[in-house]
N, C-alpha and C positions, 0 to 999 in steps of 0.2 A: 578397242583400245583398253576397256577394262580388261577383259580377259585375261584371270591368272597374273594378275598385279593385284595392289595392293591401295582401296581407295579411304578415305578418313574425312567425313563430314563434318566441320563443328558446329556446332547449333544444332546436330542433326535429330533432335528431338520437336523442333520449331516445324512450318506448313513445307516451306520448301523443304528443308532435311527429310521429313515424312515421304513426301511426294517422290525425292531424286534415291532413297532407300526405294520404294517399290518401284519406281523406274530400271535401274541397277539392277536389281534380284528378278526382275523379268524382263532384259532385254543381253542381259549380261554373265558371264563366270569368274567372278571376282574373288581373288584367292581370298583375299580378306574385304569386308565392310565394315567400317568402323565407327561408329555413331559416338562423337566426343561430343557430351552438354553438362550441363554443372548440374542439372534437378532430376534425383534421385528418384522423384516420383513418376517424371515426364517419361524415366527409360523404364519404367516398370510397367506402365502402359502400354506404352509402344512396344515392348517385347512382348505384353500379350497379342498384338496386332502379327509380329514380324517376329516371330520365335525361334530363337537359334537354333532350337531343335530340328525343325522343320527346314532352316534355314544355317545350317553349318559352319557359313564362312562370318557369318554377323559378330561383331564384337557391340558390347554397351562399353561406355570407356568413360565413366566419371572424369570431371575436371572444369578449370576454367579458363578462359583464352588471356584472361590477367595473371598469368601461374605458367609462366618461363619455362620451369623446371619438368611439370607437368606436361607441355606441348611435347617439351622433348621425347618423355618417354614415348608422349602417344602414337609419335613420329616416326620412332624407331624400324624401321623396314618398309615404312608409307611410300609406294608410288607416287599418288597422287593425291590433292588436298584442295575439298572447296572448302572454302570459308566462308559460310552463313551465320555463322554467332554476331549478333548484334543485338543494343538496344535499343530501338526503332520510332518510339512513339513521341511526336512531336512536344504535346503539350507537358509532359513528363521530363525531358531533356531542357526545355527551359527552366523547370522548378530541381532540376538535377543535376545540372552542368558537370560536374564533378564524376560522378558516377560514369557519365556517359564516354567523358574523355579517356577514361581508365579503361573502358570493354573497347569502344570503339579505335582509340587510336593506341594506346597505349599496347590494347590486343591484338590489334595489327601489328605492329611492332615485334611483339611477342613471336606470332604466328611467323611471319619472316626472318626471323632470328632460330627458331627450331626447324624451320624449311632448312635453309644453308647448315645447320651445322650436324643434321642429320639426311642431308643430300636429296630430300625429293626432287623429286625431275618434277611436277608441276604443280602450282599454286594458281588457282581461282577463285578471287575475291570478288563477293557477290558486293552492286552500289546501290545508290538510289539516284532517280532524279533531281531526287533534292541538294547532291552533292553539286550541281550543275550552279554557278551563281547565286550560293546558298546566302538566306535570309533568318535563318534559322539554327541552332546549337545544332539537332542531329545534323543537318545538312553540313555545316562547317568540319563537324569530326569526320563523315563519311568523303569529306573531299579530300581530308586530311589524310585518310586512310589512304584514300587512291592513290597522292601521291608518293606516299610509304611505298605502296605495291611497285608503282613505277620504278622507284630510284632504287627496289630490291634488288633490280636486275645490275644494277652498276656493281654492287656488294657482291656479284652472285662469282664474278670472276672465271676462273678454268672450271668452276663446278656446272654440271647439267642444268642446275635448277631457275627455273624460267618464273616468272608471275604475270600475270593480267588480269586483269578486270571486267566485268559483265555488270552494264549500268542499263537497269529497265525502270521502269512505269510502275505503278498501282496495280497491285496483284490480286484478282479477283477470288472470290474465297478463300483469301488466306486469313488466318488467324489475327484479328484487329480490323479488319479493312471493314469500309462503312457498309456493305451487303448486309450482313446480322444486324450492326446497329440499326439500319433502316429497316430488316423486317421486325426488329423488335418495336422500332418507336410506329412501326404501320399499325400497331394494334390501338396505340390511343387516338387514329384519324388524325393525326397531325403529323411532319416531316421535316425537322429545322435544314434550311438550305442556308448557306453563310453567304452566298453571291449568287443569282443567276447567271452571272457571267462566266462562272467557273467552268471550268474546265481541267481533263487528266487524260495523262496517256495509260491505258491499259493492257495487261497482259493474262491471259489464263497462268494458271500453278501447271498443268502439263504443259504448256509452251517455254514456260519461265527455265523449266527445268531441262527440255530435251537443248533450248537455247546454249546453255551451261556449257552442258557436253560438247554439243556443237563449235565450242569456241574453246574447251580445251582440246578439243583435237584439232583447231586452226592455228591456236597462237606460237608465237615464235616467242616473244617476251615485251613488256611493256604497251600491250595492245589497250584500249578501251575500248571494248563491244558494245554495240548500241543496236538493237533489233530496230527494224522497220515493224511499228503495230498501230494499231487505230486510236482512236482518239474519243472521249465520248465528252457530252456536258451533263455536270450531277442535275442537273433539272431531270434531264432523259431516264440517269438510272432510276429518280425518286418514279419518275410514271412509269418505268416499267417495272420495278418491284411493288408498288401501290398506285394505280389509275385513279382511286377516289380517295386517296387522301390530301389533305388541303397542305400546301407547301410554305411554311413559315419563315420570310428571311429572319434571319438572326444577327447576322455581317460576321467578318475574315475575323478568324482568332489571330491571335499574336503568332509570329512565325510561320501565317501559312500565304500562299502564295494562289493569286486568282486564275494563274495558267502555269504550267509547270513547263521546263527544259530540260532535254538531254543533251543536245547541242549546241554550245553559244556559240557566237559571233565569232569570239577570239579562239574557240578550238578549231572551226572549220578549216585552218590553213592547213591541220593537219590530220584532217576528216578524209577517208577515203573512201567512198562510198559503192556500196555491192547490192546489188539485185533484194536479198535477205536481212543487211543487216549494214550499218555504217561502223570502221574502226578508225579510231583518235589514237593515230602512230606518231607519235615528238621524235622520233630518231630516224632522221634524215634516210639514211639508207633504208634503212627495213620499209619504210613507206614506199619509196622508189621501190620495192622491190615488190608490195601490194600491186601499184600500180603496173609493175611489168609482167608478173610471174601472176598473180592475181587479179589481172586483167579488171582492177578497178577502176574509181575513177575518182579526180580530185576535186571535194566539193568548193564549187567558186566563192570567190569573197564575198563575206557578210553572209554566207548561207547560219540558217539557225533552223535546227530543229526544233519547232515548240508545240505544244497540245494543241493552241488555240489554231495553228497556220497551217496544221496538218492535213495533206490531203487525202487522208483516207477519216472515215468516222464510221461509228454504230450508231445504228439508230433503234428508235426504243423497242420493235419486235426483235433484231436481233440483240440485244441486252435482253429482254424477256427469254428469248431460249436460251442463252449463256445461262442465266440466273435458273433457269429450270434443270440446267443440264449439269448443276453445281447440286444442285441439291439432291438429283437420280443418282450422281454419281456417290456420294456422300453417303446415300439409302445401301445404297448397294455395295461399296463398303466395308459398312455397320454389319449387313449380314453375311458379309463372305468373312470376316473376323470372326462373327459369333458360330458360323458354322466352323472354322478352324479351332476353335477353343473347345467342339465336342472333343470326347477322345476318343479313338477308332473300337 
């Protein structure tokens, strides 16, 4: 699908952006890749990793997703468009509000306004679980957002351009996520847990991202993709990134949630559900037509996907090899960058 189009990631200096760049450039021949992020410093790294030299079709593309004007250019002859710019961090969005509604919904906004008026044919907007009966500021804008994506498609008219959404879990080694935190606090033999009861759905950064692809080459328009993925309890991860160290409850911060959802109650009427992955289609037809062409199936009432009720889980050897297999991969890398930066 990429082949000799033209693809444009924003955020694409962030863990997913990283990850769906070296995905793209070795699975793919993409007339262009275009990495749009606002930090100067973040693309100057990352081109020493993914070097346009080496790598011909790569564009770095300064900007910010609150900058209308800016989307547009970067827009200009764009196939297609994930959207990963976001600001993410829960306890930061409640001391931010403001900030957050500006990148989050307001850059949606944005981003769907220079999709239509410079014709890409596809738009994917990365969500969170937290958008799902959010209790929290991030959560509220990223639902906020989704519905933007959705009702883009009404705006989109006689034009090709389509949008939907990809709403996952907790993304394991990605940039923030509690992995580092906990191997950092492993060193003072102590491990703050806010609940034992808690609970998350998670996903790998290679899953998150072949996920992506996978649902811009399904969607039709107005889709919410939702992966089928396991389930763990943070007690589990703390034992299996540190077995002896002592587990401290601390209890639930403000805005965070003791079991997460990607599917409530009131979306499942319009939940159709597939082998890989469940899509939340509101538009009568298109659903019916999962159901007939797509040979899904409609999940029954009251169904709810949640962390805690899920029937698949990891348990703490396999989170041990996940967390071992994050960090070989990580090593390895490190040295396949620093051998690219010899010069021949």
């Amino acid at each position: 699908m990429f082949n000799e189009r033209t693809v444009l990631i924003t955020g694409g200096t962030g863990s997913f952006g990283k990850k769906a760049v070296q995905v793209i450039l070795e699975q793919y021949r993409p007339k262009k890749l275009i990495v749009f992020s606002r930090d100067e410093l973040k693309q100057f790294e990352m081109a020493q990793k993914f070097r346009p030299a080496k790598h011909p079709c790569l564009r770095y593309f300064l900007g910010d997703v609150r900058d209308k004007d800016r989307l547009v250019r970067a827009f200009d002859g764009v196939d297609y468009v994930i959207h990963a710019a976001a600001l993410k961090q829960v306890p930061a969005a409640e001391y931010n509000p403001c900030e957050f509604v500006k990148t989050n919904v307001l850059g949606a906004m944005n981003v769907i306004d220079a999709a239509l008026e410079t014709n890409v044919r596809r738009v994917i907007a990365l969500s969170t679980d937290k958008a799902c009966n959010p209790i929290n500021l991030y959560g509220a804008t990223k639902l906020c957002s989704d519905k933007l994506f959705v009702a883009g498609n009404v705006y989109s008219g006689p034009r090709e351009t389509r949008f939907s959404i990809v709403r996952y879990g907790n993304v394991l080694g990605s940039r923030g996520s509690v992995i580092p935190f906990f191997k950092e606090r492993a060193r003072t033999g102590v491990l703050p847990i806010t609940d034992p009861r808690m609970t998350r759905f998670w996903i790998t950064l290679d899953q998150a991202v072949h996920f992506v692809i996978l649902a811009m080459e399904r969607m039709r328009g107005g889709e919410i993709f939702v992966p089928r993925i396991p389930s763990m309890k943070v007690v589990d991860l703390a034992m299996a990134i540190a077995p002896d160290a002592k587990q401290e409850i601390v209890g639930v911060r403000p805005g965070e949630k003791v079991r997460e959802t990607l599917i409530s109650a009131d979306d499942a009427r319009n939940t159709v559900a597939f082998k890989e992955c469940f899509m939340i289609q509101s538009d009568p037809a298109l659903r019916q037509a999962l159901l007939v062409e797509g040979k899904g199936k409609l999940c029954p009432p009251g169904f709810r996907y949640t962390s805690d009720a899920n029937s698949e889980w990891m348990t703490v050897e396999q989170l041990q090899e996940i967390v071992g297999q994050i960090a070989d991969d990580y090593a390895i890398e490190q040295s396949r960058w620093a051998m690219e930066d010899v010069p021949a």
